[in-house]
N, C-alpha and C positions, 0 to 999 in steps of 0.2 A: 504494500500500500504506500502512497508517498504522503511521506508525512512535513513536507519541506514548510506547508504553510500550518503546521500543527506545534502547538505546544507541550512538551514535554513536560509532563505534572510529574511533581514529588511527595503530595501528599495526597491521600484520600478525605473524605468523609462520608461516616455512615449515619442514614435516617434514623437508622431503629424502630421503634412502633409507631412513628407519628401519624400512623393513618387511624391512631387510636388514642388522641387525647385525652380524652376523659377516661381511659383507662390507666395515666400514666402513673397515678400514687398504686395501685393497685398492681400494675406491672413492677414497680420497685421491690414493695411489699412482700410480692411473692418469689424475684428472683433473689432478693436481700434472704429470705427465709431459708429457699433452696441452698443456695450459697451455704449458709451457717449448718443446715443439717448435713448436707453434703460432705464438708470438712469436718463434722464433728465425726460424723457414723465412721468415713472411710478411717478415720484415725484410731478411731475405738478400734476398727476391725484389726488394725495392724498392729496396735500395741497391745490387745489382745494374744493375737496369736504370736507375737515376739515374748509376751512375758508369762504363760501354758507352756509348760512340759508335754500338758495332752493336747496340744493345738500343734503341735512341732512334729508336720506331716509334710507331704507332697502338697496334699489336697490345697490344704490352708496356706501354705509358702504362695502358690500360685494365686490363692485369693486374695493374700497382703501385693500381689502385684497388680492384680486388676483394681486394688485400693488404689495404689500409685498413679496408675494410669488415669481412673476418674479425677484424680485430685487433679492429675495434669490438665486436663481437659479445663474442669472448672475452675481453676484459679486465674488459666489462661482466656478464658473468655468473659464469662460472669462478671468480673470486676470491671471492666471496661466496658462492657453491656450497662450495669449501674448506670456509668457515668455517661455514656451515650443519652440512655431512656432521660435521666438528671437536666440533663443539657439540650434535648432535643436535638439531638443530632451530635456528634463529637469527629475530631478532623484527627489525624494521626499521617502519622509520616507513610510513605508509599513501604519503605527498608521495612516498618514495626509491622504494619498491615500483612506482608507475604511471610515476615518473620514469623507472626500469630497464627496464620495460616500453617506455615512449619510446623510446629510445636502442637498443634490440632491433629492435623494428620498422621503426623505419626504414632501419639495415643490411637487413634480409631484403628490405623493399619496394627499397631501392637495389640489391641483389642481383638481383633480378626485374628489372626494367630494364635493369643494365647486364650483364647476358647477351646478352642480345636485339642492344643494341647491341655486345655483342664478336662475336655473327652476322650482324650487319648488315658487320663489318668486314672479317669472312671471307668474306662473298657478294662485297663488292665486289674484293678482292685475288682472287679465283678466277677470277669473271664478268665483271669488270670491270677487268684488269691495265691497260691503258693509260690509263685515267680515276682509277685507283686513287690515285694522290700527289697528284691537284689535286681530289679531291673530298675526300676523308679528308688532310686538312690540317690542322697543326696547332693553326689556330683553332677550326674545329669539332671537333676532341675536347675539347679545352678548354669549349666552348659543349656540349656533348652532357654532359661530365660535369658542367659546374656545375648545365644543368638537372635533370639526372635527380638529383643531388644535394638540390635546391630544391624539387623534387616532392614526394621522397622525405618530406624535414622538414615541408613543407608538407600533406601529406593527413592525414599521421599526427598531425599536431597538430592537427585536424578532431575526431580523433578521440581523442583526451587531454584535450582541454578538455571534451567534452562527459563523460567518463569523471571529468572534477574535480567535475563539476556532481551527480554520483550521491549519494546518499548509503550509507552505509557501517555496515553496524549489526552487522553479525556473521556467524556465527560469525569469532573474528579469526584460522582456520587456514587454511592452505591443504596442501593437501598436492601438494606440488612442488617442484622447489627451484632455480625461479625464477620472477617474477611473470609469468608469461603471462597475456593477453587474456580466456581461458573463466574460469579459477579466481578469476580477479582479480571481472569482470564478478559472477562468482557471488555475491559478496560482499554485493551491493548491495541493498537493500533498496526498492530505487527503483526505479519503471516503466522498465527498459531495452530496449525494442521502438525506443525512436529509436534509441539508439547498433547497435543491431544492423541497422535499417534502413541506418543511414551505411556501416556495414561492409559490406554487398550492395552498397553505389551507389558507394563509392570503393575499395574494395580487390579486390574480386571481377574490376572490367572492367580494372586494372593490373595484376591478375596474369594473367588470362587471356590477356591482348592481349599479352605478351610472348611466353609461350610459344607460341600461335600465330605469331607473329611470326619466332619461332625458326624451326619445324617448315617454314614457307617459306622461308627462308633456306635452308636444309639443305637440300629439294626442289631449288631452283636447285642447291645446290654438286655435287651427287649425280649431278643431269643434267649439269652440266657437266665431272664428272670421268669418267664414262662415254662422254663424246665424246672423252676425251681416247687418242688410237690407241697413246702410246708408255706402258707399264704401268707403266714406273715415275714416269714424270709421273703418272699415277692414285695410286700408291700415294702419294707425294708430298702428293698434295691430300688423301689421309683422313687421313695421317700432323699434317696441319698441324691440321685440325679432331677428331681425336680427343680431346685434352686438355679442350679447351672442349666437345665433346659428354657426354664424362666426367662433369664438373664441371655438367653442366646435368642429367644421368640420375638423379646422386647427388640434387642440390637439390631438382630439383622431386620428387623418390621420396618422400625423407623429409618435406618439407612436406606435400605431398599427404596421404601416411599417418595425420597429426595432426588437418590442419585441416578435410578435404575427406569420407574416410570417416566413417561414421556415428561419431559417439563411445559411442555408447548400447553397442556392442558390444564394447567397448575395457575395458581394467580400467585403472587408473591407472597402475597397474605396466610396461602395455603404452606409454600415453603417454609414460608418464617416457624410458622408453629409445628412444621413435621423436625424442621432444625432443634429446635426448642426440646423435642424429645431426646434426640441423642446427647445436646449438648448440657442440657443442663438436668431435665427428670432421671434417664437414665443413672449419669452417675451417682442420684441421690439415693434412689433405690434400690439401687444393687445390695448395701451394705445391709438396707431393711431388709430386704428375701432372703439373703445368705444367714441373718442373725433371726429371725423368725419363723424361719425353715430348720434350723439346724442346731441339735439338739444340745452337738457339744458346743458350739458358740454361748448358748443359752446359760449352760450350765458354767461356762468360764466367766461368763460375767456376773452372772448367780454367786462365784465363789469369790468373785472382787467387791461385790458389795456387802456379802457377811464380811468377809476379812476387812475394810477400812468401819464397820460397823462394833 
């Protein structure tokens, strides 16, 4: 495109809900509230299971990381969302904007991954009980989350760099209120058919290949809980995988809804609030299904309130 008679913008800003003012104390209200539960639950859940003897599993390591990852998620949007909704609008540098963007995507793609791998842990604890402590050991969780950690950082900066190389001419609004991928990309006044190419070649077969990934994992668990003849060992086994089946229905629902269905057919209005699931509900209630589902969670924190009691 020639941009000879264009302006190169450095900074953005985002509308956020202004298409909802008299909703704006009440959009605070409630993303202020999110916010505080959000950081509270995911921290309980971590220092929970760092300070249990009987929380110091596979299972729960992997759940103090999906804690991490939500915190990532909501500390990096949420707060600047505030101030956006605050301000009716809020402007930020073009660097912070794909920066935020960074730092988002790589929590959602390390979220994508380590599902897969918290059903890879439940395949093997169901299917696999006597191999289960010498395969799922605590070096390979360690190795299984550094990499999917390193991946994670790793693809999405494929695609950041290439996203720094665009250029940037205007209009300098976005109307959302946070830097996502589409609105951002829109921006650009530069031929972006490679960066959308990269996006088909590296994020399309890691997200996919997880969730299938899943969906056989669960196949085995399913078969193997239906062979099991005493009923409450069956219930036992859905009991342990419902939380994590939860927690995968929610994820991938709402992502799907944003990224995967047509947009053409979407109003922005509709986007904002399917975003709104991933970025902000989601991470809050994770910790609530994991702690209300699950029995040793209950009873760990059952045994921190007798003891400071």
């Amino acid at each position: 495109m020639n941009t000879l008679n264009q302006t190169i913008i450095n900074e953005i800003r985002l509308l956020g809900f202004q298409d909802f003012p008299s909703f704006k104390a009440l959009f605070l209200f409630l993303l202020f509230a999110f916010l505080i539960v959000t950081i509270c639950g995911n921290i309980l859940i971590i220092w929970l299971v760092a300070s249990n003897i009987s929380l110091q599993s596979p299972m729960y390591f992997f759940l103090t990381q999906l804690s991490i990852s939500d915190l990532l998620v909501t500390t990096t949007i949420v707060p600047n969302t505030l101030y956006v909704i605050y301000n009716d609008g809020g402007t930020m540098s073009l660097s912070a904007c794909i920066i935020q963007f960074y730092v988002f995507a790589c929590s959602e793609f390390f979220e994508f991954l380590l599902l897969s791998v918290m059903a890879y842990d439940r395949y093997l604890a169901i299917c696999n009980p006597l191999r289960y402590n010498s395969i799922m050991n605590p070096v390979l969780c360690i190795k299984l989350d550094i990499s999917i950690w390193l991946l994670s950082f790793s693809v999405e900066l494929i695609v950041i760099i290439s996203i720094f190389q665009l250029q940037f001419c205007g209009p300098i609004v976005i109307d959302h209120f946070f830097c996502d991928y589409v609105p951002l990309v829109e921006l650009s006044c530069s031929d972006t058919s490679f960066i959308e190419e990269e996006i088909l070649l590296f994020c399309i077969p890691f997200s996919l290949t997880p969730l299938i990934s899943i969906v056989v994992f669960y196949v085995y668990i399913v078969r193997a809980a239906i062979r099991i003849s005493n009923t409450s060992g069956g219930s036992k086994v859905f009991s342990t995988c419902s939380s994590h089946l939860t927690v995968v229905f929610i994820f991938y629902g709402s992502v799907t809804g944003i990224y995967v269905l047509p947009n053409k057919k979407k109003s922005m209005t509709a986007k904002k609030i399917a975003s709104l699931l991933y970025t902000v509900v989601t991470p809050m209630i994770n910790p609530i299904i994991y702690s209300l589902r699950n029995e040793d969670i209950k009873k760990a924190l059952k045994g921190k309130s007798e003891l400071n009691e």
